[in-house]
Structure formats: structure tokens, C-alpha cells
C-alpha positions as CSV (number, residue, x, y, z in Angstrom):
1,X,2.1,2.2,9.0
2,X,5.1,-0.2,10.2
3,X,6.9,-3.5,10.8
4,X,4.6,-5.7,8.9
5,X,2.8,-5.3,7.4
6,X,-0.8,-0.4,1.2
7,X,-6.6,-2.4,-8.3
8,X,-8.9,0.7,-12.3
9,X,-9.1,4.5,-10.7
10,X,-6.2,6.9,-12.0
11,X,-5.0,8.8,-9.2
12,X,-3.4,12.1,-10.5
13,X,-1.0,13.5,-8.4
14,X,-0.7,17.2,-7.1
15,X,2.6,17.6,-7.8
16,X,3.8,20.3,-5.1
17,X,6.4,18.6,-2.7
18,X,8.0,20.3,0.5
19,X,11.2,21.1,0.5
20,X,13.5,19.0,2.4
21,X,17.1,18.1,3.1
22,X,18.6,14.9,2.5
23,X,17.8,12.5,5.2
24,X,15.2,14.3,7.0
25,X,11.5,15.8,6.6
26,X,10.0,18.2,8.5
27,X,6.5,17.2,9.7
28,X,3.8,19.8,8.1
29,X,2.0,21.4,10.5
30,X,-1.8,20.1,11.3
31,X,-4.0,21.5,8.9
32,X,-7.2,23.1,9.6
33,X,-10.0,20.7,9.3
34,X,-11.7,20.0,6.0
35,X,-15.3,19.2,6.6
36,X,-18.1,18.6,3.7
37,X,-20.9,20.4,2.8
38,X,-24.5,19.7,3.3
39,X,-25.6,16.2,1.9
40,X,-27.7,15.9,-0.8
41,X,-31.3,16.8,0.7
42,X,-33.0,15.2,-2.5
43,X,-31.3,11.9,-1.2
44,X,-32.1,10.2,2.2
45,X,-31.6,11.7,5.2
46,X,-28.7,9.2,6.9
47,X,-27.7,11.1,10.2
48,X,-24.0,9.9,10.2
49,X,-20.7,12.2,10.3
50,X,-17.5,10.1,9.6
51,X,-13.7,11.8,10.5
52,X,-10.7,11.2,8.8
53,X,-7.4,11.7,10.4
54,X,-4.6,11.6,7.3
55,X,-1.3,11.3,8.1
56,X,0.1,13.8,5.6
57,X,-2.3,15.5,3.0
58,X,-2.6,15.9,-0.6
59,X,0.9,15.8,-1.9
60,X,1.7,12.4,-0.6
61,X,0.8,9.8,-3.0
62,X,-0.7,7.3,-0.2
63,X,-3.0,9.7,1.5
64,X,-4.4,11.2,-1.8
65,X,-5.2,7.4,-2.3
66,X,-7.7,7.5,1.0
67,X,-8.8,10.8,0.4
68,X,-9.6,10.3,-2.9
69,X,-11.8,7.2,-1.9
70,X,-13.0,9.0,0.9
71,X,-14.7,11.8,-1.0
72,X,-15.8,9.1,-3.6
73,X,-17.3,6.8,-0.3
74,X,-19.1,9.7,1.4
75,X,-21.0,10.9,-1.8
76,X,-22.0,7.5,-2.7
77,X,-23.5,7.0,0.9
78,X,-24.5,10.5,1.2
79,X,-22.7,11.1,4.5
80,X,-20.6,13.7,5.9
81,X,-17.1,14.1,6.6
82,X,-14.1,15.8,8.4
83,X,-11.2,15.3,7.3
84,X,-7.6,15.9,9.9
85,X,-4.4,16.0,7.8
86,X,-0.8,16.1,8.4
87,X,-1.6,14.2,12.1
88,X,1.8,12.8,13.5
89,X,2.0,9.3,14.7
90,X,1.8,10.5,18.4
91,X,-0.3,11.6,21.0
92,X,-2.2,14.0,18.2
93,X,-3.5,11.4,16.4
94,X,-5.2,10.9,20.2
95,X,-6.3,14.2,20.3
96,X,-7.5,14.2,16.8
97,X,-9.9,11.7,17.4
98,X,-11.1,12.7,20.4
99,X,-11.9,16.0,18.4
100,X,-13.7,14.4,16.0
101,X,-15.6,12.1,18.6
102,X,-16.6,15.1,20.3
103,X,-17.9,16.9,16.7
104,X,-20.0,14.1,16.4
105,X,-18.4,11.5,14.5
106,X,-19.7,8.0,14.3
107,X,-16.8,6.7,12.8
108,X,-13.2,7.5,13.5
109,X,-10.8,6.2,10.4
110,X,-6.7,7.1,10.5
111,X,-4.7,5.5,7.9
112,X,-1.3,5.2,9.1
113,X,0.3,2.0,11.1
114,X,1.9,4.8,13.7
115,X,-1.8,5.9,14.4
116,X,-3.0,2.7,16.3
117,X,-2.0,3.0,20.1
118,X,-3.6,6.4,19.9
119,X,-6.7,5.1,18.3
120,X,-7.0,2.3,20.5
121,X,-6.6,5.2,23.2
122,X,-9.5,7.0,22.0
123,X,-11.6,3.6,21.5
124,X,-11.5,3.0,25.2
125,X,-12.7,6.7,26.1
126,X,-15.7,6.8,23.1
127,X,-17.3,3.2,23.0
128,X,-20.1,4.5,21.3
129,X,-17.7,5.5,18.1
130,X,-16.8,2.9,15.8
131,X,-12.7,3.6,15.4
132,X,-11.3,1.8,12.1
133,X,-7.6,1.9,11.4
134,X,-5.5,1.0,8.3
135,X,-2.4,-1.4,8.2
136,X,-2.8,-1.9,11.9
137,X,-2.1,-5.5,13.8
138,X,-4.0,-5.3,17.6
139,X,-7.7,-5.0,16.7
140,X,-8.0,-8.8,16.6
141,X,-5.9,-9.1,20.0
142,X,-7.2,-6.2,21.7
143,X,-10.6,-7.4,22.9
144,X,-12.4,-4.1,21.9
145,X,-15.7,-4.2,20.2
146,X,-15.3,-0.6,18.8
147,X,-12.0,-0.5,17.1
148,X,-11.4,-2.4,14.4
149,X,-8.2,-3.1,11.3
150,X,-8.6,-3.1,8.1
151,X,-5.9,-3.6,4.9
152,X,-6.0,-5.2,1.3
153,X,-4.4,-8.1,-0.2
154,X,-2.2,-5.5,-2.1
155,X,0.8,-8.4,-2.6
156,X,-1.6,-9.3,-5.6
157,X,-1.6,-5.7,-7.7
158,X,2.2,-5.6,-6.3
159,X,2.7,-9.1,-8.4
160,X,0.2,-8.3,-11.3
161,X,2.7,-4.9,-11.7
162,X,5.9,-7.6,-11.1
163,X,4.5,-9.1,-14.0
164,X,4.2,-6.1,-16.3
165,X,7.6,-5.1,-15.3
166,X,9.3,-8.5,-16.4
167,X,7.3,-8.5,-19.8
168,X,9.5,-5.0,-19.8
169,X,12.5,-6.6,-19.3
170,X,11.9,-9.7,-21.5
171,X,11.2,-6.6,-24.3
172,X,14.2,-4.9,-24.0
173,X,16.2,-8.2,-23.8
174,X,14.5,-9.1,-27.2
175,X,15.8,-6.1,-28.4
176,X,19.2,-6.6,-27.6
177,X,19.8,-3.7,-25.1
178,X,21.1,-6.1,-22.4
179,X,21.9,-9.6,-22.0
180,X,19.1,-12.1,-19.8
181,X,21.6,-12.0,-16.8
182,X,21.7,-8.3,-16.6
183,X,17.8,-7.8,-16.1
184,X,18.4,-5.9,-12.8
185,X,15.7,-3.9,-10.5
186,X,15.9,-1.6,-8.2
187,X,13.6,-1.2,-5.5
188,X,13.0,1.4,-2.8
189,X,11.2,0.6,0.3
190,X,10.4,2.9,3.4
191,X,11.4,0.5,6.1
192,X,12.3,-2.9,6.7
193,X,8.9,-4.0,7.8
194,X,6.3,-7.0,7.0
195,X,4.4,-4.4,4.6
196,X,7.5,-3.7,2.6
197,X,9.1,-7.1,2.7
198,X,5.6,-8.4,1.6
199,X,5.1,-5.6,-1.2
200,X,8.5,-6.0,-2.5
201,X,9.0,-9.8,-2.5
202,X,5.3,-10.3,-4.5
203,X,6.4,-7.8,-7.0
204,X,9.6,-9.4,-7.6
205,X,7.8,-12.7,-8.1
206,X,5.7,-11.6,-10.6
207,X,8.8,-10.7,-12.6
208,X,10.5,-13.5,-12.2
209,X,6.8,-15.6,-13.4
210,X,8.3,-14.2,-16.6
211,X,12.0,-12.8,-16.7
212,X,13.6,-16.1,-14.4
213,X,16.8,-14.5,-15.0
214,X,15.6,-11.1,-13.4
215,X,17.3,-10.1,-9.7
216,X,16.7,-7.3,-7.5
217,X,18.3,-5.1,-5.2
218,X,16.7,-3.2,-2.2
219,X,17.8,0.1,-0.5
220,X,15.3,1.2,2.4
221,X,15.1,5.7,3.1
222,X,13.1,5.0,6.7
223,X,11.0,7.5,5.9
224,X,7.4,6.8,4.2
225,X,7.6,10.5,2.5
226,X,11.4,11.8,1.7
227,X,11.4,13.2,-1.9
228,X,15.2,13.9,-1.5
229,X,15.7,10.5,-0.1
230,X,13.5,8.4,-2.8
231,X,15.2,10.5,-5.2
232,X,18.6,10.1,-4.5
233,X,17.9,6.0,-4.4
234,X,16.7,6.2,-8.0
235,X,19.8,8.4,-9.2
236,X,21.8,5.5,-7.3
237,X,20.4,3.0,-9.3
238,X,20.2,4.9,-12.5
239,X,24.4,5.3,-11.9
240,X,24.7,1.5,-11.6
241,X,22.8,0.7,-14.7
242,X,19.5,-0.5,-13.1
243,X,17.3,-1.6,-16.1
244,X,14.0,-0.7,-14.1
245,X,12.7,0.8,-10.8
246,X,10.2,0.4,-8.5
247,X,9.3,1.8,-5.0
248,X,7.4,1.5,-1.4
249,X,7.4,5.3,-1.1
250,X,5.1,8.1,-1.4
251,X,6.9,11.4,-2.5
252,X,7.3,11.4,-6.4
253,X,11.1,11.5,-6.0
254,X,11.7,8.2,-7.7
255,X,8.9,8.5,-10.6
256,X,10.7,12.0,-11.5
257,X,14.5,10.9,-11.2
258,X,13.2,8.1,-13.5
259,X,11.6,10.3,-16.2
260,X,15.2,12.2,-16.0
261,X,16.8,9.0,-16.8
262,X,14.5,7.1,-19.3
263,X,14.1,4.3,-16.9
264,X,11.2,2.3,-16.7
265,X,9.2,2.9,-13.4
266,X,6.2,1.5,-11.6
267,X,4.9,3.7,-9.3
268,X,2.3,2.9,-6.0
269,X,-0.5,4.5,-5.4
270,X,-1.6,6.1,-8.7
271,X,-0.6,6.9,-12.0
272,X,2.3,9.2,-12.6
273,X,1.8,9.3,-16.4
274,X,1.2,13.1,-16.1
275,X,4.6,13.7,-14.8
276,X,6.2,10.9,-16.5
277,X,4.6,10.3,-19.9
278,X,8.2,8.4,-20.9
279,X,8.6,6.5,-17.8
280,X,5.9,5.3,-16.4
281,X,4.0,1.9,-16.9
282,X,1.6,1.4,-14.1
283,X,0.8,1.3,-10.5
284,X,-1.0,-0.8,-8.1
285,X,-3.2,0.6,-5.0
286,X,-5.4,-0.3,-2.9
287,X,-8.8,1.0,-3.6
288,X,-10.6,1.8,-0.1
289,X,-13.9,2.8,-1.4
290,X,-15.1,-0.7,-1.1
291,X,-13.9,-0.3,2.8
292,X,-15.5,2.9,3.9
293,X,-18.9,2.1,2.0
294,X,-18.6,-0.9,3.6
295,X,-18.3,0.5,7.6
296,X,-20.6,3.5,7.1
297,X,-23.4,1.3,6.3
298,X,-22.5,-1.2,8.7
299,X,-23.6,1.9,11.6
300,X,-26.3,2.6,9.4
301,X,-28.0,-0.8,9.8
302,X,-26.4,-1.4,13.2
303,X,-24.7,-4.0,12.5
304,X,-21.3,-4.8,13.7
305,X,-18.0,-4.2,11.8
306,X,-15.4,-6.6,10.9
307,X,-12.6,-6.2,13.9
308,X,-9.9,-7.3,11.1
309,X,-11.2,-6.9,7.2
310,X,-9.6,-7.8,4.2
311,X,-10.5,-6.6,0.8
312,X,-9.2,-8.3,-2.4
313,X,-9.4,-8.3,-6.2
314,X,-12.6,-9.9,-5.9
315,X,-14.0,-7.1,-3.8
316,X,-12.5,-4.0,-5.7
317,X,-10.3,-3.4,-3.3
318,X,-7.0,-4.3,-5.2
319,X,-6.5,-2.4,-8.5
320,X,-3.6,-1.6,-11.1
321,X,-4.2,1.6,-12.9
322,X,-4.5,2.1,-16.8
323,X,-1.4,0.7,-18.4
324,X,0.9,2.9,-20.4
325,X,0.9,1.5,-23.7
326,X,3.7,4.0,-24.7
327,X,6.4,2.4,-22.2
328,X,4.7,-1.1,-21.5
329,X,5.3,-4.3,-23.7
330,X,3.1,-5.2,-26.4
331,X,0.3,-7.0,-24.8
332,X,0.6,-6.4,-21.4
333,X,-2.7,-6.2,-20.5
334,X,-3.9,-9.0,-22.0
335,X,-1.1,-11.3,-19.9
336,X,-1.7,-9.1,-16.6
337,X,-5.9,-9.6,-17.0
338,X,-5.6,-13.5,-17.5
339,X,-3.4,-14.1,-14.5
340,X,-5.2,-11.8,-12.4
341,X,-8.5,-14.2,-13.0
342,X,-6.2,-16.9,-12.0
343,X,-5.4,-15.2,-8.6
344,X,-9.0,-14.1,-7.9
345,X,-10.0,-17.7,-8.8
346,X,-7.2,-19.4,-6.6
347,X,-6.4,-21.3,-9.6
348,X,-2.3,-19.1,-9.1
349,X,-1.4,-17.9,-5.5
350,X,1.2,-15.4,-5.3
351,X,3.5,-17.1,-2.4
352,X,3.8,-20.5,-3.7
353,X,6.5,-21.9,-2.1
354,X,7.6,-23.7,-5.2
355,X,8.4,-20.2,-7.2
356,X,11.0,-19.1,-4.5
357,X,13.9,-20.5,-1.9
358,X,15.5,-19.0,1.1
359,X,18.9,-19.8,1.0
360,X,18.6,-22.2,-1.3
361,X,15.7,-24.0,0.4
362,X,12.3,-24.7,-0.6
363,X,10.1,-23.2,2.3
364,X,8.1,-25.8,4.1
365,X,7.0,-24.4,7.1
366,X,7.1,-21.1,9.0
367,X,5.9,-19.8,11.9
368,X,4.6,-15.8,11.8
369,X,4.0,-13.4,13.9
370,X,0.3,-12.9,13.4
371,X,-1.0,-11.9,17.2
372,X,0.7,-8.9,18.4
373,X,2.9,-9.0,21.5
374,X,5.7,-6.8,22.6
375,X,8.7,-8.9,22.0
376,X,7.3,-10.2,18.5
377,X,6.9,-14.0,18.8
378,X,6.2,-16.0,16.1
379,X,2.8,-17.8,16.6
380,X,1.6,-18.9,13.8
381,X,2.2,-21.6,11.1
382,X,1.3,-19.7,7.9
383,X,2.8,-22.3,5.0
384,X,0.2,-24.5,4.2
385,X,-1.1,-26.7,1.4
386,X,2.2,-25.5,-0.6
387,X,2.0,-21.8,-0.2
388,X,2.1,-18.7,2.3
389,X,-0.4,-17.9,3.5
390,X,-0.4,-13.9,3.6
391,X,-3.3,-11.6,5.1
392,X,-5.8,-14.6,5.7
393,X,-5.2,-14.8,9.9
394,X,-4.5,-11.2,10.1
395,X,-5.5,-8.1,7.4
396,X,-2.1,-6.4,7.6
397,X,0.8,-8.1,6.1
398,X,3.4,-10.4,7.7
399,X,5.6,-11.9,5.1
400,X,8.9,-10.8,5.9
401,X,11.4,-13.4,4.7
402,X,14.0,-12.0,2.3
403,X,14.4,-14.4,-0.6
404,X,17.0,-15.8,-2.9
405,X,17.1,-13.6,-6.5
406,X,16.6,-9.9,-3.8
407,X,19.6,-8.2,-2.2
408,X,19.8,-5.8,0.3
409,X,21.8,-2.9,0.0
410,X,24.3,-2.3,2.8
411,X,23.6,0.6,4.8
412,X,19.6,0.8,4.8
């Protein structure tokens, strides 16, 4: 994952977290492969193996999101898979994919921004293998035919949740439990990158659609998967009298310290209602079903894959999970579902540059870093016809202006 820049399946989480000490994880060891049984032989024969290299396994909530499409992908296509979990961000992931290249593989898929040099490694050695990679930024620079990007236009279910959350607020402030100008989020991101700053700044515009009086406050762990870390945020703003939280993050840290604290939360990734029947309202992820049906029967017709794809609401690719009608405000859904046909129809677009300012300024023009390079130049002008422009000249995210109404806490 990285710098830049993750809607109605319930994920349920497996809710068995390694132990860890504040401020740092210790990587889980590579696990032994998983690989599927036979296909069905009643169905057609397709001769294709796909391998998936995870970057930690079950208990964190963003790789149970591509495994659980994964399974759901390779039974609807009647393929087989391998799946690699708990593959580090370094040379393993290169091995890994060699590995699974070697086992016969047709398609090589690693979801994690750290994976993509070693990917792109792999590419070069296996040109018959179709390599696919998640959040990545280089397939569209790179100039290879076999590797390829892919994300989801997941600023949309991260404002669609923004707007459940500031229906929330505007509840509570209807019920007298604070006043307008004390409608205060907290947020917890896993770094300062373009994914984040993207995910967190759509979310927040969504509640402010709503609850205008609404602010936010960031603290970043720089770690995607710290349970002590995401925890320890949410107790910091449950102390300082944070009305809601949210997070970037994929331990259940936050979600729990939440539930301890009778603090509305919307999660990522999946529905924590399980764990949080109290707390939680609802979650936005990015289905990737619609992406891996979508490649494996690309190499079954033989016919080329997208080097940078995007999927979107209108695709399936950008979902919010089942509302909980227990914490949520009255008609939530009904608001949520009418602006999301506004989004799919471009009739709303998230980033409209006359819902937000940057030190005080409307945003007219910026340029982005959309084609990779080492030292980060901005290359392209991405504000145009009176919005931004996000994930439309490159799948992964690149939003990463911090705007007025978000603060960031000293010492992320």
C-alpha cells in the first residue's frame, strides 16, 4: 500500500489479533500455502490457476476483504487458486511470485502498495503471467504488457459513510447531548499518504454535506496493522471527548476501544457489528470480486487486461455494508441510497471544489503527481470543470491536500 494513494457484502471478522507492544508489530511468519480443491467437474473445464500473495492473513480486516472476494471470484469462474499469506513488502513478495509462476499460475495478484517493485520484478522474468497488483502507481509508466494496477473509487463509500456519520451527529445534536460547534471526529489513518489523505478528506466531506459545523482531527500509527496502536488512538480521543470515530486501519483496535466507550464508529473493510453491536454503524470497502472475475476471464478469452483499472459504484466495486439501525439515525439509508444515485449518475461529485477551501481558498487548479517518478513531481492538472478529479488519470488515489475543517495531530 503507500504514499497515495482501499460498496452490500458483510464481512465478519475473525477476531483473533497478535499480540503486540505499543509501537511495533512483529511480522507473522509466511504461512504455508493455501491452495483449492478440484473445480467443479460438472462445470467447464477452464485450465487456469490464479495465485494470491496476501500481505497479512485472516485477522486483518483488509486482507479478509480480498480473500473473501477471492474465494467468491474463483468459484464463480470455476478456477483454481493459491493463496501466499503474511508476504512482507520485500524481496519475498519476489519470491512468492516466482513460486507461484513456477506452480503454474496464469495470474499473479498481491494486494499491498509495498508489493509492486517485487511484482514488477517478477513480470520481467515471467511474460507469459499476467501480474495484477492493488493500490499500485507504475503499471501505467512502466511499459510492461504483463503487469498491470488496479484500485476502486473507494473516496465515494468513504463519503456515503461521511454522510451517515454526520446524520449521527446532527441526531445527537437534536438531542441536546452537545452543542453544533462541538460535533468533533476523530480519525485514524495508517500513514500520511495519497490513499489516506484521499480516504479521510472524502469521508469528512460527506459529514460536513450534512453537519457544516462538524471538524476533524487526524492522528496517523504508520503502521497499516497495530491493534495496540489503533487502540490507543481511539482511547485518545474517547479522553478528549471525541463525539465519533473513524479509521484507515485494519486491526479491530479502534472498533473495540469504541464499543468500551459507547462511541459511535465506522469501521473499513467490513462490518464489526458482531463485536460491536452498540457501536458500530457501517463500513465502506471495496468489493474486488468484480476485479478478479474480471482478469481471469480476460486470460480465458485472451484478451488483454486493463494496465490501470478502476472499479466504481456502478461496477460493484464500491460498497457500504448493512447499516446498523440500532446506532445509525433514523433514516439513514434512505439519505445514503439517494446520494449514492447522485454520485453514480455524476449528477454530485465528491471533490467539488466549491464544498471545501485550503487555507481559506477555493481550489482552482492543482497539479498531481499522477506518473510515478522518484523525486515525486507534480504532472498533472487534476481540477477541472469545478472539481478534483480523483482516480480518473491513474486507479490508485492521489488527493493529498489537507483541508480547512481537518487537523493534524502533532506527533504523527
Amino acid at each position: 500500500m503507500k504514499k497515495i494513494f482501499a460498496f452490500i457484502l458483510v464481512v465478519c471478522f475473525v477476531i483473533a489479533l497478535s499480540a503486540c507492544t505499543a509501537g511495533t508489530v512483529k511480522p507473522a511468519e509466511p504461512t504455508a500455502p493455501v491452495v483449492s480443491g478440484d473445480v467443479d467437474e460438472t462445470a467447464e473445464i477452464i485450465p487456469i490457476k490464479i495465485g494470491f500473495i496476501f500481505l497479512h492473513d485472516e485477522q486483518s480486516t483488509y486482507d479478509l476483504n480480498f480473500i473473501t472476494s477471492a474465494k467468491e471470484a474463483c468459484e464463480e469462474t470455476n478456477v483454481q487458486y493459491i493463496f501466499k499469506t503474511n508476504i512482507p513488502e520485500g524481496q519475498e513478495c519476489y519470491e512468492a511470485a516466482c513460486e507461484l509462476a513456477d506452480e503454474g499460475c496464469s495470474i499473479v495478484f498481491a494486494d499491498s502498495f509495498g508489493h509492486e517493485d517485487y511484482m514488477i520484478q517478477a513480470a520481467k522474468i515471467y511474460p507469459d503471467v499476467q501480474f495484477c497488483h492493488a493500490t499500485g502507481t507504475q503499471a501505467h509508466t512502466i511499459g510492461l504488457s504483463n503487469f498491470h494496477n488496479a484500485f476502486a473509487s473507494i473516496y465515494e463509500g468513504r463519503y456515503l459513510a461521511g454522510v451517515a456519520a454526520g446524520l449521527k451527529l446532527n441526531e445527537m445534536i437534536a438531542n441536546e447531548e452537545f452543542a453544533p460547534e462541538e460535533a468533533t471526529v476523530g480519525y485514524i489513518g495508517a500513514y500520511p499518504y495519497a490513499e489516506v489523505i484521499s480516504g479521510y478528506t472524502s469521508f469528512f466531506l460527506g459529514i460536513r454535506s450534512v453537519c457544516p459545523t462538524a471538524t476533524m482531527a487526524v492522528t496517523y500509527t504508520n503502521s497499516w496493522y497495530d491493534q495496540t496502536l489503533e487502540q490507543e488512538a481511539a482511547h485518545y480521543f474517547a479522553s478528549h471527548n471525541f463525539k465519533l470515530i473513524s479509521q484507515h486501519a485494519d486491526s479491530m483496535g479502534a472498533p473495540l476501544e469504541c464499543e468500551n466507550n459507547n462511541i459511535p464508529n465506522v469501521s473499513y473493510n467490513g462490518s464489526t457489528v458482531d463485536a460491536c453491536p452498540n457501536t458500530f454503524m457501517v463500513s465502506s470497502r471495496i468489493n474486488w470480486t468484480p476485479y478478479f472475475v474480471y482478469i481471469i476471464n480476460c486470460v480465458k478469452n485472451n484478451e488483454p487486461i486493463d494496465t490501470d483499472w478502476t472499479g466504481t459504484v456502478e461496477t460493484g466495486s464500491v460498497e457500504l455494508t448493512s447499516f446498523n439501525d440500532n446506532v445509525c439515525a433514523l433514516e439513514t439509508a434512505e439519505t445514503v441510497n439517494a446520494i449514492r444515485e447522485k454520485l453514480a449518475s455524476g449528477e454530485i461529485h465528491v471533490f467539488d471544489t466549491n464544498s471545501f477551501t485550503v487555507n481559506g481558498e477555493v481550489l482552482s487548479e492543482y497539479m498531481a503527481d499522477v506518473d510515478s517518478d522518484p523525486n515525486y513531481e507534480a504532472d498533472t492538472q487534476v481540477v477541472q470543470n469545478g472539481y478534483f478529479h480523483e482516480s480518473e488519470y491513474r486507479s490508485a488515489p492521489y488527493f493529498d491536500i489537507i483541508i480547512d475543517g481537518i487537523t493534524i495531530l502533532s506527533g504523527t
